[in-house]
N, C-alpha and C positions, 0 to 999 in steps of 0.2 A: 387419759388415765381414768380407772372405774374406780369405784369407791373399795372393792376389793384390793386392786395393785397398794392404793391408798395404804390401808389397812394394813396390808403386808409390810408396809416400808415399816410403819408403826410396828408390828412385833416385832422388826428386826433390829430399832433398839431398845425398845423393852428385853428383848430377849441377850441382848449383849450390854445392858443394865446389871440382869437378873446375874448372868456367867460370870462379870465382874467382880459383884459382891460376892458371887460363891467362891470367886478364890482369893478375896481379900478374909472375908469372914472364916476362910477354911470350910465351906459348907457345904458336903460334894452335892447336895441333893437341888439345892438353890443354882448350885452352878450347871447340875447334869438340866433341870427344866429350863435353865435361861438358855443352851444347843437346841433342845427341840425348841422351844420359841421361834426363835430364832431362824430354824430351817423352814419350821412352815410358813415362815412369815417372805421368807427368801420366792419358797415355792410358790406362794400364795400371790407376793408381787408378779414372781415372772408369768406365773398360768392369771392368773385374775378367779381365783378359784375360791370358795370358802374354806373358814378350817375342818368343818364338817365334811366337806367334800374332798378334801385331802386324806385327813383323816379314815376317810372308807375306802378310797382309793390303796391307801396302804396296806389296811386290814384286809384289801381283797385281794393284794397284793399278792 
């Protein structure tokens, strides 16, 4: 495992933390950013990628 894959595991649950609180606290916006977390963190595990690198990948998407 790279320190990327690492990383990724970490925002995916940070990011299913984040989703949690937003629909305990009712917060669509805490809970819509804990999904994207969460995915890039998903994608960032499987590819070993950064989130920058994801992130452009999409936008060139």
């Amino acid at each position: 495992m790279n320190k990327d894959t690492n990383e990724g595991t970490w925002k995916q649950i940070k990011g299913e933390f984040k989703e949690t609180y937003g629909e305990i606290a009712n917060d669509e916006s805490a809970e819509a950013e804990g999904k994207k977390d969460k995915l890039f963190g998903e994608i960032q595990e499987k590819y070993g990628k950064t989130k920058d690198e994801i992130a452009e990948a999409i936008k060139n998407w």
